[in-house]
PyMOL Python script that loads the backbone (N, CA, C, O; Angstrom):
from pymol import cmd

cmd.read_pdbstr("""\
ATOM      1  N   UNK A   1      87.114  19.700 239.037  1.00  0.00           N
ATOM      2  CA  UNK A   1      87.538  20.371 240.236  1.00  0.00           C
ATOM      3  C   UNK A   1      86.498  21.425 240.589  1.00  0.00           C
ATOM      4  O   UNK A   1      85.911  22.220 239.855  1.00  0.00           O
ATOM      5  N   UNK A   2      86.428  21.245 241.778  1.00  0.00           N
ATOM      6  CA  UNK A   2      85.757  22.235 242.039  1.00  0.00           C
ATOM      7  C   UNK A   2      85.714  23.492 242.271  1.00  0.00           C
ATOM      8  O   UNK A   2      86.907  23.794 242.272  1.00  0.00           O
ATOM      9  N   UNK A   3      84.952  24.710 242.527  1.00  0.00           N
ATOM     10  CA  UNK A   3      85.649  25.887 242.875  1.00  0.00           C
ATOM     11  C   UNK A   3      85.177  26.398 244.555  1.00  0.00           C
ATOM     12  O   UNK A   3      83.971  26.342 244.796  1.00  0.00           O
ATOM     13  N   UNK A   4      85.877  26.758 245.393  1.00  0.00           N
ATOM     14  CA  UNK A   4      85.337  26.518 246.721  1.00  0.00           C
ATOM     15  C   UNK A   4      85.584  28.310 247.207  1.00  0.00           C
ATOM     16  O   UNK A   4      86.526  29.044 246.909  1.00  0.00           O
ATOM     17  N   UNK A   5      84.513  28.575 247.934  1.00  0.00           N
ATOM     18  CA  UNK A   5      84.656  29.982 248.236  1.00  0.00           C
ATOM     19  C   UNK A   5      85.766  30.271 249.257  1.00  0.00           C
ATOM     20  O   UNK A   5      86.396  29.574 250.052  1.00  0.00           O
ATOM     21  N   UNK A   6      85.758  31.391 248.972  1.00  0.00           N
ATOM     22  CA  UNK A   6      87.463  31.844 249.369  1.00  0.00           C
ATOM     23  C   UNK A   6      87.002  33.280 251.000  1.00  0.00           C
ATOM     24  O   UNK A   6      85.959  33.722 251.481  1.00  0.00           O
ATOM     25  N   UNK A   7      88.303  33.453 251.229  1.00  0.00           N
ATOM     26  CA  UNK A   7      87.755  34.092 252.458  1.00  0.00           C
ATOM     27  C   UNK A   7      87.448  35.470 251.942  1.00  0.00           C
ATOM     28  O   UNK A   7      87.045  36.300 252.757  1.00  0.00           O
ATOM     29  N   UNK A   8      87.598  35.819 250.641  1.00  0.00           N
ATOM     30  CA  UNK A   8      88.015  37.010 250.003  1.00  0.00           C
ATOM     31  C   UNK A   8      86.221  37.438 249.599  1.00  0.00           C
ATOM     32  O   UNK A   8      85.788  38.588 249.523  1.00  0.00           O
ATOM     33  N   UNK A   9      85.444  36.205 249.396  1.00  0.00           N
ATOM     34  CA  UNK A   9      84.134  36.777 249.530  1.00  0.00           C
ATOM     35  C   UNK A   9      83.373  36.591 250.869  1.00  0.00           C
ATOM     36  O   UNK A   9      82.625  35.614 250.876  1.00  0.00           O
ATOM     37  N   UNK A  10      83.421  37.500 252.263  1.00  0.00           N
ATOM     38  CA  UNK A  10      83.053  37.612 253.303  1.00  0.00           C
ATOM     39  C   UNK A  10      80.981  37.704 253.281  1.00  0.00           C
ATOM     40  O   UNK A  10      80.209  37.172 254.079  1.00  0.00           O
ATOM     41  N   UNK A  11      80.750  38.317 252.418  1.00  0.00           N
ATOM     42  CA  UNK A  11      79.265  38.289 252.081  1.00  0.00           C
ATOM     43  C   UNK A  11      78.988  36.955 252.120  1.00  0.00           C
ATOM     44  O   UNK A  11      78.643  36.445 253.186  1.00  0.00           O
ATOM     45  N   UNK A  12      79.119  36.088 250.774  1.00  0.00           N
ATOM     46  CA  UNK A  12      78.795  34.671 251.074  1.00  0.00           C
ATOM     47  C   UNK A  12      79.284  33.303 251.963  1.00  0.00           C
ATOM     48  O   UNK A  12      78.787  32.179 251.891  1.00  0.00           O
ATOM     49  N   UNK A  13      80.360  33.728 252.785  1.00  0.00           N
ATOM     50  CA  UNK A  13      80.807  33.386 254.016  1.00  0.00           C
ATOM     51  C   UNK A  13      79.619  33.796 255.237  1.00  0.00           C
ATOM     52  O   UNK A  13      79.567  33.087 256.242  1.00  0.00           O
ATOM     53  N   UNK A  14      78.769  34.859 255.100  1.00  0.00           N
ATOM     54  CA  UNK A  14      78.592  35.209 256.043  1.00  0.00           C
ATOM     55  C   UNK A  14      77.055  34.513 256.193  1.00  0.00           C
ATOM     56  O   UNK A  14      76.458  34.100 257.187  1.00  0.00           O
ATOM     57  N   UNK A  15      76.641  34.574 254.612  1.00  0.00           N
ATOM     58  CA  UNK A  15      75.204  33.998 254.235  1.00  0.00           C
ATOM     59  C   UNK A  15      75.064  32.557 254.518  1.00  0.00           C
ATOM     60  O   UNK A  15      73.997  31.996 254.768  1.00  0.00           O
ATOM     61  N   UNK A  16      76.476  31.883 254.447  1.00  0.00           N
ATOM     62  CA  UNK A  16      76.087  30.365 254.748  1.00  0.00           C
ATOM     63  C   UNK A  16      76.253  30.173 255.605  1.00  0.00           C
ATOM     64  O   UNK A  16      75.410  29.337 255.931  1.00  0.00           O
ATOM     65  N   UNK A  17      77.480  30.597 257.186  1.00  0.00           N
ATOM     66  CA  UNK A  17      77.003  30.516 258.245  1.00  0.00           C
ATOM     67  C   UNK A  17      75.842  30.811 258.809  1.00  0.00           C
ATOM     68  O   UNK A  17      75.344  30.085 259.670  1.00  0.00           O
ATOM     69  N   UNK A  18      75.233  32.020 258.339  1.00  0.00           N
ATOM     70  CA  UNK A  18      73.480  32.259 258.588  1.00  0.00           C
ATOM     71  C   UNK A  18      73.020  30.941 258.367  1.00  0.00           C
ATOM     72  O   UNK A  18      72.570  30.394 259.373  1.00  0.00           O
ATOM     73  N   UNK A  19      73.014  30.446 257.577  1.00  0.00           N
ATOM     74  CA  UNK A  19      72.030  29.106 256.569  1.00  0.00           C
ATOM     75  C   UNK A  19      72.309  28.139 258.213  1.00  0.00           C
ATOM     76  O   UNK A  19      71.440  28.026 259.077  1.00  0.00           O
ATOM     77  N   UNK A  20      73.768  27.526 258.304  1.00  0.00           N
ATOM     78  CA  UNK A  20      74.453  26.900 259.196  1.00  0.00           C
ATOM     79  C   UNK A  20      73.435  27.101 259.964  1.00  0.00           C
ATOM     80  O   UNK A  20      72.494  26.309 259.902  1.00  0.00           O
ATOM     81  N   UNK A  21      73.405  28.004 260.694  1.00  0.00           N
ATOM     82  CA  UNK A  21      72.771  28.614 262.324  1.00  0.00           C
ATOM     83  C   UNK A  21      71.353  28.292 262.575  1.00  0.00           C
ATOM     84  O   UNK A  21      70.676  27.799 263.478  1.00  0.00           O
ATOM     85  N   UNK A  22      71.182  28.816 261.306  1.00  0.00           N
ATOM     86  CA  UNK A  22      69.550  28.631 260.983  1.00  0.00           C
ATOM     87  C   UNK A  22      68.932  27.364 261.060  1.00  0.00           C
ATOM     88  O   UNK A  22      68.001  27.186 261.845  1.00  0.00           O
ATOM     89  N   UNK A  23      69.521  26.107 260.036  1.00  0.00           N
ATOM     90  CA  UNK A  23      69.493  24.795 259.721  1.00  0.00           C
ATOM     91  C   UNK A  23      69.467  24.358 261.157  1.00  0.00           C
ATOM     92  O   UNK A  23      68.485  23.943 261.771  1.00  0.00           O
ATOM     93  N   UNK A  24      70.806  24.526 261.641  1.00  0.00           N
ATOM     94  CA  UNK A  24      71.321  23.684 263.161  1.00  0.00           C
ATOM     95  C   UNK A  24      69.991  23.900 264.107  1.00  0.00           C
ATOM     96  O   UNK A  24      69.724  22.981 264.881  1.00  0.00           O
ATOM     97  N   UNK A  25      69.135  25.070 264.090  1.00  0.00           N
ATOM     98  CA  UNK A  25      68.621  25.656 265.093  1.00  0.00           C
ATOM     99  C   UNK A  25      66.794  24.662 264.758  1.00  0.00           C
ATOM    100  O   UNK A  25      66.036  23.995 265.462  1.00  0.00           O
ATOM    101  N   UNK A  26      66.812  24.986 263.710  1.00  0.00           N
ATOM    102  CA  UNK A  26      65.210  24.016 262.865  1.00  0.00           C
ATOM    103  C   UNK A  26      65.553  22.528 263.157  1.00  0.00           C
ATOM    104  O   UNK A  26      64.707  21.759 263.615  1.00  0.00           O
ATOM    105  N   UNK A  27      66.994  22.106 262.836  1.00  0.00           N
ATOM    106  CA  UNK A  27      66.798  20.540 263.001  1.00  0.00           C
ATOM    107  C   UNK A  27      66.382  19.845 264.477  1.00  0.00           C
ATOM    108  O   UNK A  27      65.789  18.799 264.744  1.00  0.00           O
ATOM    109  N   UNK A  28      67.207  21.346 265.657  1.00  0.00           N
ATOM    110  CA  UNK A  28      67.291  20.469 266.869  1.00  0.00           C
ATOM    111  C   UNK A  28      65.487  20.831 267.280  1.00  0.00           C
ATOM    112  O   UNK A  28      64.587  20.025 267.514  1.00  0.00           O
ATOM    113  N   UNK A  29      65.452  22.154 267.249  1.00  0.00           N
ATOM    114  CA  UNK A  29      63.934  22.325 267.281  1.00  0.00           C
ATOM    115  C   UNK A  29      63.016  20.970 266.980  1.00  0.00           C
ATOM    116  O   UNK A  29      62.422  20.260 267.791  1.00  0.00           O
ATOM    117  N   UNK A  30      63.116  20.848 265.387  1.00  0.00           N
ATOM    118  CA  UNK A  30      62.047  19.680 265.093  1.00  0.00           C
ATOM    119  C   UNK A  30      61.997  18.154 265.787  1.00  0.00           C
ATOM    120  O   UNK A  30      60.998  17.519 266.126  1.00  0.00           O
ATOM    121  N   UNK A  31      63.305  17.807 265.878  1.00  0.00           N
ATOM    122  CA  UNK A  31      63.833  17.014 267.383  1.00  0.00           C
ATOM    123  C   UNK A  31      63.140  16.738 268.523  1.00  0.00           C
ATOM    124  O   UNK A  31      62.608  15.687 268.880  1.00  0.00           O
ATOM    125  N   UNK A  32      63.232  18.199 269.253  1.00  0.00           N
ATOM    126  CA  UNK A  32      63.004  18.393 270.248  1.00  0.00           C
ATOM    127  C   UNK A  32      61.467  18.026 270.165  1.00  0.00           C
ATOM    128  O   UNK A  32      61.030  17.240 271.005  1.00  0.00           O
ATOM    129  N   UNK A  33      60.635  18.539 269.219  1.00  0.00           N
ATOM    130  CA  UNK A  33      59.210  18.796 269.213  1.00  0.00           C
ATOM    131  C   UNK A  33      58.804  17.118 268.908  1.00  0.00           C
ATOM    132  O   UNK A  33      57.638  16.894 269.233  1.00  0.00           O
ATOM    133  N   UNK A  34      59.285  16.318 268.541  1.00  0.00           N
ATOM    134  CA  UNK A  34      59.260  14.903 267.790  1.00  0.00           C
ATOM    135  C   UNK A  34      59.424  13.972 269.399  1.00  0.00           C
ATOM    136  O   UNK A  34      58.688  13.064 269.786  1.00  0.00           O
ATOM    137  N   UNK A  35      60.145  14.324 269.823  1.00  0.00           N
ATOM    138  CA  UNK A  35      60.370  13.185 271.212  1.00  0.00           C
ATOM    139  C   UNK A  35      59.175  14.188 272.306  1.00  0.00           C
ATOM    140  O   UNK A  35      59.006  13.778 273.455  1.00  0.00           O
ATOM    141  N   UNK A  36      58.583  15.190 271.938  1.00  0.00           N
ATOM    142  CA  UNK A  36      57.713  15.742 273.131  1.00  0.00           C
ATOM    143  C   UNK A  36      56.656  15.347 272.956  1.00  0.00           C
ATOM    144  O   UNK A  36      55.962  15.050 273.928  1.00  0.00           O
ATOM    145  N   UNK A  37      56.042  15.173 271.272  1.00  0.00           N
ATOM    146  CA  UNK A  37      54.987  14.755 271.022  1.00  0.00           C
ATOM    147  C   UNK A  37      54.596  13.035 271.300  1.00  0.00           C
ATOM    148  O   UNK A  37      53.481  12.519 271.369  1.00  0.00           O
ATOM    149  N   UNK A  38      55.767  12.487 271.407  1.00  0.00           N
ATOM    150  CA  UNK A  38      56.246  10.810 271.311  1.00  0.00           C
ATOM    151  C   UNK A  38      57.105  10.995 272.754  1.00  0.00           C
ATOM    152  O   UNK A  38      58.331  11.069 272.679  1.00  0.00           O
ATOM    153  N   UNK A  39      56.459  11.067 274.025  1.00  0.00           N
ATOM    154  CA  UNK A  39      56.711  10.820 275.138  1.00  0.00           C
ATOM    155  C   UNK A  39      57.407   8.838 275.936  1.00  0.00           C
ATOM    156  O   UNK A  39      58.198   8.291 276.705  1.00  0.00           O
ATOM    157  N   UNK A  40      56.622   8.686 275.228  1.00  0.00           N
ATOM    158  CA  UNK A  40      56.225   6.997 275.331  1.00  0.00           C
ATOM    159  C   UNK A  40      57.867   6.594 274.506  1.00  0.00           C
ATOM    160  O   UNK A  40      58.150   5.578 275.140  1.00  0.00           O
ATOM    161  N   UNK A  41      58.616   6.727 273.871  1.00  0.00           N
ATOM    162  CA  UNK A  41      59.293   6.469 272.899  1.00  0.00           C
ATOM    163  C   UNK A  41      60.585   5.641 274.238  1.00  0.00           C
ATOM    164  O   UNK A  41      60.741   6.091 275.373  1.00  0.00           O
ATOM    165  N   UNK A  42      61.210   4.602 273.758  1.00  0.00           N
ATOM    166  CA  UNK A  42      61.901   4.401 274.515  1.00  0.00           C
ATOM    167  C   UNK A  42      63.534   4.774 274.382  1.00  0.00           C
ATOM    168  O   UNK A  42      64.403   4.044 273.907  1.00  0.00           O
ATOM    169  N   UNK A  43      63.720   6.304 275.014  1.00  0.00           N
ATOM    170  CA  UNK A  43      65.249   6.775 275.181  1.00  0.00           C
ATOM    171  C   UNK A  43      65.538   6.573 276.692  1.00  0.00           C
ATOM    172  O   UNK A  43      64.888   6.174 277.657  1.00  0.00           O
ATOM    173  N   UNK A  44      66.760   7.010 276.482  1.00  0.00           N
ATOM    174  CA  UNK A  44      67.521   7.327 277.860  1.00  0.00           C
ATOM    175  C   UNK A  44      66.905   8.859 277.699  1.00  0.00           C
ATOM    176  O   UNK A  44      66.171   9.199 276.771  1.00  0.00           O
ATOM    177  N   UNK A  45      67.475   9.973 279.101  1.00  0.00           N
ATOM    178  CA  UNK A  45      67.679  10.713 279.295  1.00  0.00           C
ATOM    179  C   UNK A  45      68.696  11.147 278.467  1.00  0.00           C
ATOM    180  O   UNK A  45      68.295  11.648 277.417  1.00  0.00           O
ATOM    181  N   UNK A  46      70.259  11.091 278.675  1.00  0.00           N
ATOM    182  CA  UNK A  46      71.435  11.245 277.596  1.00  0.00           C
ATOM    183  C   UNK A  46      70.571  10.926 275.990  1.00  0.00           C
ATOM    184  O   UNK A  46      70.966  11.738 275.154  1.00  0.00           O
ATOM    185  N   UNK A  47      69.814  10.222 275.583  1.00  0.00           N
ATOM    186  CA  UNK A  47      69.512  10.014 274.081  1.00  0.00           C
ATOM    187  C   UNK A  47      68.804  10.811 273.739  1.00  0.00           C
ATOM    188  O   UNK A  47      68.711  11.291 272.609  1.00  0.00           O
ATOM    189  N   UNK A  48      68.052  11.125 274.914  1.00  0.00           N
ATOM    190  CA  UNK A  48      66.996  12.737 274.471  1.00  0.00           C
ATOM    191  C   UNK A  48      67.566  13.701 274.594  1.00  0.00           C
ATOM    192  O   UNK A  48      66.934  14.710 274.282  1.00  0.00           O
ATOM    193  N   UNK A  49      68.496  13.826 274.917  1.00  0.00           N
ATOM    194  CA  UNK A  49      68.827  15.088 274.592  1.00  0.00           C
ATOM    195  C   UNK A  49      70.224  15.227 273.777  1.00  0.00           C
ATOM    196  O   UNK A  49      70.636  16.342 273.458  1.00  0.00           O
ATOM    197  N   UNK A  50      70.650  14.513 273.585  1.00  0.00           N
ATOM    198  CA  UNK A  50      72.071  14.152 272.319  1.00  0.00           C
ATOM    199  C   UNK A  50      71.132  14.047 271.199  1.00  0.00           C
ATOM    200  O   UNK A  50      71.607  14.741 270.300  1.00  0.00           O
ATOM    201  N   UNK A  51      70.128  13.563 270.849  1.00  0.00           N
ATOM    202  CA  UNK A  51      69.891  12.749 269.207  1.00  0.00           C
ATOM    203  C   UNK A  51      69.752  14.361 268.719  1.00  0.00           C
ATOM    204  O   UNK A  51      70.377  14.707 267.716  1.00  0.00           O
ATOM    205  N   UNK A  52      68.801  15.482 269.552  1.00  0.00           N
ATOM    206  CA  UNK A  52      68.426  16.396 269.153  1.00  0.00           C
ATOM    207  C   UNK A  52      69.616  17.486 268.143  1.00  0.00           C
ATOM    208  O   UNK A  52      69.477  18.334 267.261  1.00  0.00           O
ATOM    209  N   UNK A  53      70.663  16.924 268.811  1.00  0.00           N
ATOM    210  CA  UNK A  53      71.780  17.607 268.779  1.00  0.00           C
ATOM    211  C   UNK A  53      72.544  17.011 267.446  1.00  0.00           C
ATOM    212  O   UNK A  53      73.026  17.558 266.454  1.00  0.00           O
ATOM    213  N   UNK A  54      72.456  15.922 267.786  1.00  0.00           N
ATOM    214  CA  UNK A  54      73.173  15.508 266.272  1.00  0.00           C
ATOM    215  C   UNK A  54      71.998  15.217 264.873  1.00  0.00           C
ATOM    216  O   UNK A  54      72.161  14.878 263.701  1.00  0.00           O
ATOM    217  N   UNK A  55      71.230  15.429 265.411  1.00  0.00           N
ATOM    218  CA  UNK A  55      69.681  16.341 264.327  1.00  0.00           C
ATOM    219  C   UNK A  55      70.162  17.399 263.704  1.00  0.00           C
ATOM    220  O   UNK A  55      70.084  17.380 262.476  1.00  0.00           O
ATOM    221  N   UNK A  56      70.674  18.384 264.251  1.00  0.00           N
ATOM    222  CA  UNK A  56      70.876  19.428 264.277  1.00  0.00           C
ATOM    223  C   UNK A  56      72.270  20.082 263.517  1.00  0.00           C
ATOM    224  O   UNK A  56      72.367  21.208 263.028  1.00  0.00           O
ATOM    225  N   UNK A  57      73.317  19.013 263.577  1.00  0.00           N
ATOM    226  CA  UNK A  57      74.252  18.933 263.245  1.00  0.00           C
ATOM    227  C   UNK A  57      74.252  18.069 261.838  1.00  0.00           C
ATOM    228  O   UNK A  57      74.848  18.436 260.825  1.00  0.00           O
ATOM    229  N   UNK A  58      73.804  17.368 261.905  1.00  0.00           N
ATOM    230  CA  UNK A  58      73.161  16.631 260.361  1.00  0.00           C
ATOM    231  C   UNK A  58      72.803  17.737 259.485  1.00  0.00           C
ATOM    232  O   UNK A  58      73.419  18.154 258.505  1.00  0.00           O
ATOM    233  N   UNK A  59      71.431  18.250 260.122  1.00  0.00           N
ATOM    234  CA  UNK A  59      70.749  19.720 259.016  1.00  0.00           C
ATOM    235  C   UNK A  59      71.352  20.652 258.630  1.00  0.00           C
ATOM    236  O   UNK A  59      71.344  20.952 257.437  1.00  0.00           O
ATOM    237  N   UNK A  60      71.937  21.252 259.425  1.00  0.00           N
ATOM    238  CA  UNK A  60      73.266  22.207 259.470  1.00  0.00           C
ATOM    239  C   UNK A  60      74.324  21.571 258.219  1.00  0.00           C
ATOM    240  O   UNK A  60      74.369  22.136 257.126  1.00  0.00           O
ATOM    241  N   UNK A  61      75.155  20.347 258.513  1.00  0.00           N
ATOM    242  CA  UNK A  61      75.953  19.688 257.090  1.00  0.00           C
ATOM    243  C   UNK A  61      75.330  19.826 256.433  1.00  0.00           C
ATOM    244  O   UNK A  61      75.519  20.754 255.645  1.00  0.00           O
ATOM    245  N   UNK A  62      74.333  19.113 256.331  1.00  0.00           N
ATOM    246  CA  UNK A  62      73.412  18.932 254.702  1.00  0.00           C
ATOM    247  C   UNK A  62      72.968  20.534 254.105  1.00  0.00           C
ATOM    248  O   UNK A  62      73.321  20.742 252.945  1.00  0.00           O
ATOM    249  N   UNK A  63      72.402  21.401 254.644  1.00  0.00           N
ATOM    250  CA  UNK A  63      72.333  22.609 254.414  1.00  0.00           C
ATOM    251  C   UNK A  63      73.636  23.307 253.431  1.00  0.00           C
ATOM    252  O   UNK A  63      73.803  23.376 252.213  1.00  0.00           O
ATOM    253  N   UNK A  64      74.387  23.738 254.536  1.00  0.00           N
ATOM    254  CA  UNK A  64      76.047  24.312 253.794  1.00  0.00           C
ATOM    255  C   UNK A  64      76.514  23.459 253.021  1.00  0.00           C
ATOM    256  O   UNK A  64      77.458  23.918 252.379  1.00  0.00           O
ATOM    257  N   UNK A  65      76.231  22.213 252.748  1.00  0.00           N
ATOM    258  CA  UNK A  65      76.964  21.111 251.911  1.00  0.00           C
ATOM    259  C   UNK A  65      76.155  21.559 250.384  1.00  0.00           C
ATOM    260  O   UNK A  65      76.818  21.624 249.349  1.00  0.00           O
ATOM    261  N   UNK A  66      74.238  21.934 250.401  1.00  0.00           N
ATOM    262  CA  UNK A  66      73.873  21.844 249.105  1.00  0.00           C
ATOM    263  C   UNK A  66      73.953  23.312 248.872  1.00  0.00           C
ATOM    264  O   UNK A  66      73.690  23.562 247.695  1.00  0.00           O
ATOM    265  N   UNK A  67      74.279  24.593 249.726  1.00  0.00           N
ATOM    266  CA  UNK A  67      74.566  25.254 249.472  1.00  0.00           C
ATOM    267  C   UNK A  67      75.850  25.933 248.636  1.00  0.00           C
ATOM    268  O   UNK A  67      76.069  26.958 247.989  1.00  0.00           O
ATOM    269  N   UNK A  68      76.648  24.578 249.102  1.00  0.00           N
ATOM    270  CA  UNK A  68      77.932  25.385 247.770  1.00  0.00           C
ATOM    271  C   UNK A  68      78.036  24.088 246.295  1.00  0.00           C
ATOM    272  O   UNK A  68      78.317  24.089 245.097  1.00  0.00           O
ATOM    273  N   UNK A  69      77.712  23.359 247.097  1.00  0.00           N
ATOM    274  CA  UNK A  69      76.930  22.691 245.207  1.00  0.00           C
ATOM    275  C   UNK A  69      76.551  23.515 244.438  1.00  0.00           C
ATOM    276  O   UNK A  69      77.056  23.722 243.335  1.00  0.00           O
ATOM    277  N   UNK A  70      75.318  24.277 245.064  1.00  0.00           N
ATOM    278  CA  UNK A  70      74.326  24.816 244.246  1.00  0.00           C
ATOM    279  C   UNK A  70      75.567  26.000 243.375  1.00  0.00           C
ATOM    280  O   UNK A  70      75.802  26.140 242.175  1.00  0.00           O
ATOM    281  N   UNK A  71      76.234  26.790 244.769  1.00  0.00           N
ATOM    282  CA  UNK A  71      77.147  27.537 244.353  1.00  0.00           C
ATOM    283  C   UNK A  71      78.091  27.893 242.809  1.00  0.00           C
ATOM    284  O   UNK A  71      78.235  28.681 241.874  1.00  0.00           O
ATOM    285  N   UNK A  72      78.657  26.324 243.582  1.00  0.00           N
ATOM    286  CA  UNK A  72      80.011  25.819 242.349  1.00  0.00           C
ATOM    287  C   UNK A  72      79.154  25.592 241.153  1.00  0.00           C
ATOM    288  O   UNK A  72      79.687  25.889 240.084  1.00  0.00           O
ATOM    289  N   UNK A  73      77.854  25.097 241.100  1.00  0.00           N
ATOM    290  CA  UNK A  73      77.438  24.673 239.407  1.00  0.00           C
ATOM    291  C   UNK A  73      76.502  25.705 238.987  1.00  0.00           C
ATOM    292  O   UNK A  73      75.857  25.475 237.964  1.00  0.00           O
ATOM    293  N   UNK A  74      76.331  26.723 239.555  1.00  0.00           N
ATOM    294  CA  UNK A  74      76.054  27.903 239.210  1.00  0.00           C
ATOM    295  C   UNK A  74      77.050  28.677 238.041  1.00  0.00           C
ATOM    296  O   UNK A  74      76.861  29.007 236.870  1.00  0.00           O
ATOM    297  N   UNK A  75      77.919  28.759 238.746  1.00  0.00           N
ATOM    298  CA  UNK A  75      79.265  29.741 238.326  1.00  0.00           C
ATOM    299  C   UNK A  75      80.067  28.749 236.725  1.00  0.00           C
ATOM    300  O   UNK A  75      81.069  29.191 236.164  1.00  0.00           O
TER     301      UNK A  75
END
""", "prot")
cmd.dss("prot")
cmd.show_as("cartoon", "prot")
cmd.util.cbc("prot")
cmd.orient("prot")
């Protein structure tokens, strides 16, 4: 079982939404910079600008996800 942070520690609540924000913000960025450099690429309009987004939303999960791994097998 695992041990999952509680609302009672607001510090590391606050550090992994940072992480969250941060992640979300680098994935859509690198995205964005990936279809500008690769013009030629064949999207829609709607695909260029959604994929960036669920880029972003991917990095963001994966981020807070190895962040409380790391957490729980710490402790």
């Amino acid at each position: 079982m695992s041990i999952r942070p509680t609302a009672e520690d607001p510090a590391w609540e606050a550090e992994r939404r940072r992480a969250g924000v941060t992640a979300f913000l680098a994935g859509t960025a690198a995205s964005f910079a990936f279809l500008a450099f690769f013009p030629g690429l064949p999207t829609s309009s709607t695909g260029a600008r959604s994929s960036p987004l669920a880029v972003g939303g991917i990095t963001r999960w994966a981020r807070r996800s190895h962040m409380t791994r790391r957490r729980t097998t710490i402790r």
